[in-house]
TILUMKOL-859325 format. One line per 3 residues: number of its first residue (from 0); for each residue x, y, z of C-alpha. Coordinates in nm, 4 decimals, padded with zeros to 6 digits, always signed. Each point is the difference from the previous one (the first is absolute). Layout:
NUM> X:Y:Z  ...
***
This chain:
0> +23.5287:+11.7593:-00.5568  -00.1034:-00.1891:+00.3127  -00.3210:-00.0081:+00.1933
3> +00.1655:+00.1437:+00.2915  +00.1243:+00.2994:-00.1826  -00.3199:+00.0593:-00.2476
6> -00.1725:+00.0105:+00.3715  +00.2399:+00.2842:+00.1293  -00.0080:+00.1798:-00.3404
9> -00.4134:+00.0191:-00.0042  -00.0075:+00.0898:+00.3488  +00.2721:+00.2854:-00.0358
12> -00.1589:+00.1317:-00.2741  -00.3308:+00.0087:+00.1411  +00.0677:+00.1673:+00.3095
15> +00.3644:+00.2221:-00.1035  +00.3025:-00.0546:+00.1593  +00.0318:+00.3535:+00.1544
18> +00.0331:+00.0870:+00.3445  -00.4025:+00.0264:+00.0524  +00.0085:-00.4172:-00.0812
21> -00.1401:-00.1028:+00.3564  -00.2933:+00.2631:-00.0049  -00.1101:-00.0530:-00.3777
24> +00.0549:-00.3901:+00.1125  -00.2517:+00.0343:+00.2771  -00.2653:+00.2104:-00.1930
27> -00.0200:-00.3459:-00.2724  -00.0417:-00.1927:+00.2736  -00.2385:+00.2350:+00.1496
30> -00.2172:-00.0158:-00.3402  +00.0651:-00.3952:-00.0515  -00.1317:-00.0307:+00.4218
33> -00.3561:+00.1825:-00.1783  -00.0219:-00.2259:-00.2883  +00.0405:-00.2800:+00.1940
36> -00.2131:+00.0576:+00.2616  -00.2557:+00.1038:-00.2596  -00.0134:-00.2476:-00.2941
39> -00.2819:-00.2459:+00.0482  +00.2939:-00.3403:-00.1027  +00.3062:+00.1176:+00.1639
42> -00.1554:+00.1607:+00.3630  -00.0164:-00.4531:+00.1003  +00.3332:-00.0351:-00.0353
45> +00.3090:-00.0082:+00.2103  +00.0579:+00.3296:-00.2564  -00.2100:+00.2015:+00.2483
48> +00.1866:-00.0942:+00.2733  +00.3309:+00.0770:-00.1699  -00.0796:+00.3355:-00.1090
51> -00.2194:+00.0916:+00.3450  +00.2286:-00.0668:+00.2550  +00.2172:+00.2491:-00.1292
54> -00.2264:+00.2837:-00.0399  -00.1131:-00.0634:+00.3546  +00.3182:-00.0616:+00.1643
57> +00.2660:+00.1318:-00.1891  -00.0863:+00.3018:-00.2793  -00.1831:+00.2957:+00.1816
60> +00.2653:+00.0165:+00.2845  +00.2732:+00.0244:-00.2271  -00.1976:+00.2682:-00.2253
63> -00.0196:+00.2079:+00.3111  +00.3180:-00.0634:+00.0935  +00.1508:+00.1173:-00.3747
66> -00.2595:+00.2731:+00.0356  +00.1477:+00.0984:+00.3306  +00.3783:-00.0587:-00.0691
69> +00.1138:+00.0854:-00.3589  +00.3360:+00.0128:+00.1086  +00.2749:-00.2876:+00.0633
72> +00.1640:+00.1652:+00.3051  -00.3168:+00.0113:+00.2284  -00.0105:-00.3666:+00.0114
75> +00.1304:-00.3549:-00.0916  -00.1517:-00.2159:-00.2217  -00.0359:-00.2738:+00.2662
78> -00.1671:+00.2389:+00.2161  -00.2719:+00.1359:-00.3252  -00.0560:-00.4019:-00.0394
81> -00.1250:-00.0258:+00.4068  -00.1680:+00.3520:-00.0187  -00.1599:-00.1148:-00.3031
84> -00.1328:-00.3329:+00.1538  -00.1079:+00.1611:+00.3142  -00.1183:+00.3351:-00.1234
87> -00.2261:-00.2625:-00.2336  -00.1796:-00.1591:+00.2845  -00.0742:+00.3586:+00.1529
90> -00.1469:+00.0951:-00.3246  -00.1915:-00.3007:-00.0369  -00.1309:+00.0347:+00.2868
93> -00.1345:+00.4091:+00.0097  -00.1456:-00.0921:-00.3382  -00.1866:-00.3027:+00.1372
96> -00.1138:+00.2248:+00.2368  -00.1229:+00.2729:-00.1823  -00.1441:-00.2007:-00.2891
99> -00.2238:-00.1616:+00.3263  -00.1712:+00.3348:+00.0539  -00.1249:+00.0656:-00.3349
102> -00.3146:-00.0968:-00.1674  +00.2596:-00.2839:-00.2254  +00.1671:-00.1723:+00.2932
105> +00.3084:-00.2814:+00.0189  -00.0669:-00.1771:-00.3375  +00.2744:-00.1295:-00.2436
108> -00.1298:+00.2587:-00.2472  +00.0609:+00.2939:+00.2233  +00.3138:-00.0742:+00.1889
111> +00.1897:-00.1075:-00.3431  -00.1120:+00.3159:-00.1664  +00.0947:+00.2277:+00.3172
114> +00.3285:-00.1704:+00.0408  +00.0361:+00.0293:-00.4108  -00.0874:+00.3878:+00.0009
117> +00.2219:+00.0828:+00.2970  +00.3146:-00.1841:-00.0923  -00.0169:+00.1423:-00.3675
120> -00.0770:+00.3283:+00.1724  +00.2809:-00.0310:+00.1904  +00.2464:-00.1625:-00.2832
123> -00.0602:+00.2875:-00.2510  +00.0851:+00.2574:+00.2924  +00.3014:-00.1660:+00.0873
126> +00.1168:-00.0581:-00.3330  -00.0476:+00.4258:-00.0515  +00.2022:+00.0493:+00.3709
129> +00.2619:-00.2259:-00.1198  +00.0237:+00.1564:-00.4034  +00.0192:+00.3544:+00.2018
132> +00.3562:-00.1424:+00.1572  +00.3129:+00.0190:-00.1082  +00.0989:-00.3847:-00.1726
135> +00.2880:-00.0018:+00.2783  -00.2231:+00.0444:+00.2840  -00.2714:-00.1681:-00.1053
138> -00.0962:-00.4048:+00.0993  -00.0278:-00.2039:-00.2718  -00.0211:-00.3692:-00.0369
141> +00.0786:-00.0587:-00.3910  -00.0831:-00.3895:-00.1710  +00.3570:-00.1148:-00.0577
144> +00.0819:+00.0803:+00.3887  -00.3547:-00.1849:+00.0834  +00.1306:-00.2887:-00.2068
147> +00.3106:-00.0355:+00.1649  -00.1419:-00.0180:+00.3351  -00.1836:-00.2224:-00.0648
150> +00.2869:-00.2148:-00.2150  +00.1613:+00.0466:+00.3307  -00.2616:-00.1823:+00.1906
153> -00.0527:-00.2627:-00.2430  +00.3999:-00.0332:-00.0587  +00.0266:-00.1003:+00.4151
156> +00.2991:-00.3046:-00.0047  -00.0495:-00.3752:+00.2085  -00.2668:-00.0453:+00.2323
159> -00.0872:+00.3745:+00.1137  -00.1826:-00.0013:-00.3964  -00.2061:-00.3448:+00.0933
162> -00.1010:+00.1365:+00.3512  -00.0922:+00.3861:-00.1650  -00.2135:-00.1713:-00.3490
165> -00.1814:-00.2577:+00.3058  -00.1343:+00.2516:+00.1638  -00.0912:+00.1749:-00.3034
168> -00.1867:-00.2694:-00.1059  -00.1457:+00.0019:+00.3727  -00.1189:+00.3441:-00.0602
171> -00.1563:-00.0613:-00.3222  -00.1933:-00.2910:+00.1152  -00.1470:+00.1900:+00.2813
174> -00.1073:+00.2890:-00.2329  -00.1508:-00.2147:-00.2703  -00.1927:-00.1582:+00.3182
177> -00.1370:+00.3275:+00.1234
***
């Protein structure tokens, strides 16, 4: 048994491979985000960083988004991905600016713990909207199609693969730098 598929084993068995993988997906990372964040050796290092951009920028737009479209006709999953990103900046930002009116304020501590609360909030709702619908109508992202996506990606022939795993590599750099 190889690394590679001991990896995809333990992760399919900790999450299920059902059609609910992406939500159950994002409520770990949700709950590793708050660990992170809040254990006194890991919150130094580029950990934080890799778990909090996420939960800022990614995970409570697409909770609302699942929350708000259960179904896989309403919309594409290219267009859930970009209503999730920018849906997450909105969010961000109303809960900045109601956490600056009470008596806690903007601190790590508070905005982690709102952003926590409402994307589980959210996550558990729209993983009851989506059991409620029929398994042919509803969206579902399941591991094995999630791991051939992203084979996909990785699997790109010639020069297009150099140019795509560069500015990967780009990315990363910046984020461990933030």
């Amino acid at each position: 048994m190889t690394a590679t598929h001991r990896i995809r084993t333990g992760l399919r068995n900790l999450v299920g491979d059902d059609e609910f993988f992406d939500l159950q997906l994002l409520l770990l990372l949700t709950v590793g985000a708050l660990i992170v964040i809040y254990m006194p050796l890991v919150n130094e290092t580029a950990l934080r960083v890799i778990f909090t951009v996420p939960l800022i920028l990614f995970i409570p737009g697409y909770a609302l988004i699942s929350l708000l479209f259960p179904s896989k006709d309403q919309i594409s999953p290219l267009e859930r991905i970009i209503f999730a990103f920018g849906m997450s900046f909105a969010l961000a930002a109303l809960i900045g600016l109601m956490l600056n009116y009470t008596p806690w304020g903007i601190r790590l501590v508070t905005v982690s713990a709102t952003l926590c609360g409402f994307s589980w909030f959210t996550l558990i709702v729209a993983y009851y909207r989506r059991a409620l619908l029929d398994p042919a109508v509803r969206f579902s992202v399941s591991y094995g199609r999630l791991v051939r996506a992203f084979g996909a990606v990785i699997a790109i022939p010639g020069p297009d693969r150099h140019r795509f795993l560069s500015r990967l590599l780009a990315l990363s750099i910046l984020l461990a730098l933030a």
